[in-house]
C-alpha positions as CSV (number, residue, x, y, z in Angstrom):
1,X,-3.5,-28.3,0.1
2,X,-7.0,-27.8,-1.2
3,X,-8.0,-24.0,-1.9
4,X,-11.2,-24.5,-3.2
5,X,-13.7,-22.5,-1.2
6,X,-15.8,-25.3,0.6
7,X,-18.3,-22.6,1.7
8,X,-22.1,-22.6,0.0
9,X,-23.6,-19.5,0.5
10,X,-27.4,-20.5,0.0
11,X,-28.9,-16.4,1.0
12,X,-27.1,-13.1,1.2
13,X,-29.0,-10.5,2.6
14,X,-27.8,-6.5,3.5
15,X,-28.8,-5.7,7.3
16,X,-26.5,-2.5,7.3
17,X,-24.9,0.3,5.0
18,X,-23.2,3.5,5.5
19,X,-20.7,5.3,3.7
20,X,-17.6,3.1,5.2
21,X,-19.2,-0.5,5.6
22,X,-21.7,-2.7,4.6
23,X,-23.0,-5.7,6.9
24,X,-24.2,-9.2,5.4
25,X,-26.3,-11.5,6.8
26,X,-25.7,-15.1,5.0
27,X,-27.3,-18.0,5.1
28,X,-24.7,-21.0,4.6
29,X,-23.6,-24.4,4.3
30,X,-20.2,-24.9,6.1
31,X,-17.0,-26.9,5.0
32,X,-18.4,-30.1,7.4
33,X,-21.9,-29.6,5.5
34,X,-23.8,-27.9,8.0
35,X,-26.4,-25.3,7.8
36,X,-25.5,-22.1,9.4
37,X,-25.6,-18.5,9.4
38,X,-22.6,-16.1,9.0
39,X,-22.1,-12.5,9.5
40,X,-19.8,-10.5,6.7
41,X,-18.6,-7.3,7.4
42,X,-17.7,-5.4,3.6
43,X,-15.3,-2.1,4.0
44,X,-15.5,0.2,1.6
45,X,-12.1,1.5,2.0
46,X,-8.9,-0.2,1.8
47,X,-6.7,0.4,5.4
48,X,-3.6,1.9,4.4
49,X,-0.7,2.8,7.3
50,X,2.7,4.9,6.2
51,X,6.1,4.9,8.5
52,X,7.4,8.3,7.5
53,X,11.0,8.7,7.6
54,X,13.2,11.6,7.8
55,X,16.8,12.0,7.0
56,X,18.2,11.7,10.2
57,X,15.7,9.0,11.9
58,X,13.2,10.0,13.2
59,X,9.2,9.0,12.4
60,X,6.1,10.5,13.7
61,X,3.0,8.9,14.9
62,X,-0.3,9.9,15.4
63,X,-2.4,10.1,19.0
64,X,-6.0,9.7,19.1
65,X,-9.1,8.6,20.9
66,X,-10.5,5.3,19.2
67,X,-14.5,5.4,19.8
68,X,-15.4,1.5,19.3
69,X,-12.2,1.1,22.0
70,X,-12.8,3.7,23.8
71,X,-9.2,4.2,24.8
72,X,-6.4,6.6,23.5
73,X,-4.3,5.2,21.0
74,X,-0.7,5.9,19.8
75,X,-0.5,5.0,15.4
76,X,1.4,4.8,12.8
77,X,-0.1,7.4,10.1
78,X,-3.2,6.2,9.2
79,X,-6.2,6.1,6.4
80,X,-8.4,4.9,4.3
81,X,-8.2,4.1,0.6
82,X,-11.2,3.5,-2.1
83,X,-11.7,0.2,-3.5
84,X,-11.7,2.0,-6.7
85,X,-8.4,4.4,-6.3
86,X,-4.5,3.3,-6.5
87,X,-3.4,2.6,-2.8
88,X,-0.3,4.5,-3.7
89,X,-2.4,7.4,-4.5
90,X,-4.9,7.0,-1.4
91,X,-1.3,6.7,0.8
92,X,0.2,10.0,-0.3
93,X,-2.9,11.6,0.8
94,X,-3.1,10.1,4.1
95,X,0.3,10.8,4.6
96,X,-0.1,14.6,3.9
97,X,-3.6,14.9,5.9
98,X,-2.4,13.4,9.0
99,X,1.1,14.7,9.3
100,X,1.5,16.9,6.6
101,X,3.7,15.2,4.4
102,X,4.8,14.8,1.5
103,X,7.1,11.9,0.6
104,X,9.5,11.3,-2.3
105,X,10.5,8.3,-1.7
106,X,7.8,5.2,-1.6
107,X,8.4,1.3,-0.2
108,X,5.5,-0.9,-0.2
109,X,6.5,-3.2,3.0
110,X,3.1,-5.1,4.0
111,X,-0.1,-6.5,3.0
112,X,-2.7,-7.8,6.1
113,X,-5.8,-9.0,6.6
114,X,-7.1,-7.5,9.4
115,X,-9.8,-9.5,10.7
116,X,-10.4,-12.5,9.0
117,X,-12.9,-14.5,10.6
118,X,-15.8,-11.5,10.4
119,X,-14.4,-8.8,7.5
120,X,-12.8,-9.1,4.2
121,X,-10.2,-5.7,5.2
122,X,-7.0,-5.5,3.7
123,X,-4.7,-3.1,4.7
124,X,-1.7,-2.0,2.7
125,X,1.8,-0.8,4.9
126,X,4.1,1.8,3.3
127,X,7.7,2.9,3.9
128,X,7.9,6.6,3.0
129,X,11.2,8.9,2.6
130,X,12.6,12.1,1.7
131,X,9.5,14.4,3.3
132,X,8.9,17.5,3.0
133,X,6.4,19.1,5.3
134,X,3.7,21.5,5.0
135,X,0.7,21.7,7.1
136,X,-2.2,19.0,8.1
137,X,-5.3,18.6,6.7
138,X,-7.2,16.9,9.3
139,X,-10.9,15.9,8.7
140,X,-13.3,17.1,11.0
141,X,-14.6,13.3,13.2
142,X,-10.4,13.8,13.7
143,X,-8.6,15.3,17.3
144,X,-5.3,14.4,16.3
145,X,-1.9,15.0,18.4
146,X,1.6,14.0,16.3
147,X,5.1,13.4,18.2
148,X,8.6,13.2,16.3
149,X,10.2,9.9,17.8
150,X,13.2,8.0,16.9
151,X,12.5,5.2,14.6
152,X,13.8,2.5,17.6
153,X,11.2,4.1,19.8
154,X,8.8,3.1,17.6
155,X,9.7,-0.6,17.7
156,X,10.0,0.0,21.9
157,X,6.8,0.9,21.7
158,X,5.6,-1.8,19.5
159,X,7.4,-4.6,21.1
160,X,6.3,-3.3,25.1
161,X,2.7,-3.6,24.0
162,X,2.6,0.2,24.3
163,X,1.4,0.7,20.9
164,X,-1.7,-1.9,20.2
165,X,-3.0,-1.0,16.9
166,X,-2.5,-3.9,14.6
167,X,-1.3,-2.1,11.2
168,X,0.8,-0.2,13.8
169,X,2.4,-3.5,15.6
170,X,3.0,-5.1,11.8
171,X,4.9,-2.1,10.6
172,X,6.7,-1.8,13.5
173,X,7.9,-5.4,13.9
174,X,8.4,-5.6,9.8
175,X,10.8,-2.9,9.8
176,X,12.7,-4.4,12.9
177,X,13.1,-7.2,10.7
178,X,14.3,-5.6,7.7
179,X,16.7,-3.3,9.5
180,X,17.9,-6.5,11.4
181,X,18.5,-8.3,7.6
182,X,20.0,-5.7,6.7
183,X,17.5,-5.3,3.5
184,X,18.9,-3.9,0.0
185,X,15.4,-1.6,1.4
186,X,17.3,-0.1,4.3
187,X,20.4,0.0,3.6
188,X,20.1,1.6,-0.1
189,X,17.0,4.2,0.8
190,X,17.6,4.5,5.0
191,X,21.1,3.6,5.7
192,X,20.8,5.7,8.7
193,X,18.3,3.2,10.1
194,X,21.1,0.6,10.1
195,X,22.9,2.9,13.0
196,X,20.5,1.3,15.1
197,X,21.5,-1.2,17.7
198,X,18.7,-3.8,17.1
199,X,20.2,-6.0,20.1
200,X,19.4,-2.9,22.9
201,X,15.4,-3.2,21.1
């Protein structure tokens, strides 16, 4: 296998910026040697999502109205991270803004790339334990509602196409796979995640 990047970009030019994105315009030659044009959308932040895990569990996810879908939408928590600041750092703050939680105990479970063919996102997934709560610091674009399920719901809810988000839907169908393993993870940080009954999921 070849990974050399058979893309020529001959022109890059900046249509759009704002604080969260910025949108190319590129002129290019493509792998078949083709002139062509492609659109590249930059984020500014890297996507980070946290299943928060309590002692006997449960998780919580987050409610909210997406505007670009413009349709409700059940989540893992949620958030963005700086290109510039440790994701671990940029999780724990996420964590305690949207549910208000802190977290002892951190797994890094996930990398994704959300949308390949027109952004360079990555998104990060985390596994957190041992919370403590306090209370949320929502930012002010945010109308959030939380709910305390068990963590099997959350896979329900994943695998029944109730929950679409796609950071949500890989979190919830990587953890399915490490509680059905049986990884050193679970079973050594959230053995009572292996009281589940993967088959009735």
């Amino acid at each position: 296998m070849n990974s050399d990047n058979p893309w020529i970009t001959l022109k890059d030019t900046v249509v759009y910026e704002n604080k969260w994105i910025r949108i190319h315009h590129r002129d290019i030659i493509n792998p078949n040697g083709g002139k062509g044009i492609y659109g590249l959308v930059h984020f500014k932040n890297f996507a980070i999502g946290i299943v928060p895990i309590d002692e006997n569990g449960y998780t919580y996810i987050v409610g909210q109205y997406r505007y670009p879908l413009n349709r409700y939408s059940w989540e893992i928590p949620e958030g963005g991270g700086p290109e510039n600041e440790d994701i671990l750092k940029s999780a724990k703050r996420e964590l305690k803004e949207e549910i208000g939680a802190v977290a002892k105990k951190w797994f890094l479970i996930q990398e994704l790339d959300l949308s390949n063919s027109a952004t360079d996102e990555i998104s990060y997934i985390f596994l957190a334990g041992d919370l403590t709560f306090y209370s949320t610091e929502h930012e002010e674009t945010e109308l959030l509602e939380i709910k305390k399920i068990k963590v099997e719901e959350l896979i329900k809810m994943v695998i029944k196409g109730e929950i679409r988000d796609s950071i949500s839907v890989a979190a919830g169908l990587k953890l399915f796979q490490l509680i059905a393993a049986k990884s050193p993870l679970i079973s050594e940080n959230f053995p009572q995640l292996l009281l589940i009954d993967i088959t009735q999921l």
